[in-house]
N, C-alpha and C positions, 0 to 999 in steps of 0.2 A: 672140047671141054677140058678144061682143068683142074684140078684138087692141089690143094696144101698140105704135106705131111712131112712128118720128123719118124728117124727113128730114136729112142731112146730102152736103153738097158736090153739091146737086142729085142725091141718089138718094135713091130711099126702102128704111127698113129697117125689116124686122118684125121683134119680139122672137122668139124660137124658146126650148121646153123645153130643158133641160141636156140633153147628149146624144145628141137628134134633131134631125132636120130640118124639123119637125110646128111650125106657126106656136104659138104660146102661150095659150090664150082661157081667157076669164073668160064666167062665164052671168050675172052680173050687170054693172052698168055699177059700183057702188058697188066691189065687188069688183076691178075691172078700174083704177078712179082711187084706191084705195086703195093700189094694189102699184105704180103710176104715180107717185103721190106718194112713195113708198119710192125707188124706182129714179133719181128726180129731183135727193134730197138730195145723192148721190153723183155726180151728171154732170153736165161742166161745161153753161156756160148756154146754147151757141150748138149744143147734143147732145141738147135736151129731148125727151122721150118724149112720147106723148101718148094720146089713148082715142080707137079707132074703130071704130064700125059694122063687123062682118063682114058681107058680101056672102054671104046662102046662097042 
């Protein structure tokens, strides 16, 4: 599994579903830098997302 996170102002932040509180995962990694790549176009550049390993 995968999660979407940036750090910004020395914190880190995980992407989360609309809605919930429930972190966001992808079961592929393509899948996970694909929506990564999407989210990217629209954020400036010192806010970049990224792909990482969930910890199960």
């Amino acid at each position: 599994m995968f999660i979407i996170s940036r750090e910004t102002k020395g914190r880190n932040e995980t992407l989360k579903d609309s809605n919930s509180n429930y972190y966001k995962t992808f079961s592929t990694l393509y899948s996970a830098e694909n929506f990564t790549k999407k989210l990217n176009l629209h954020t400036r550049s010192d806010k970049q997302w990224c792909v990482k390993k969930m910890n199960e």
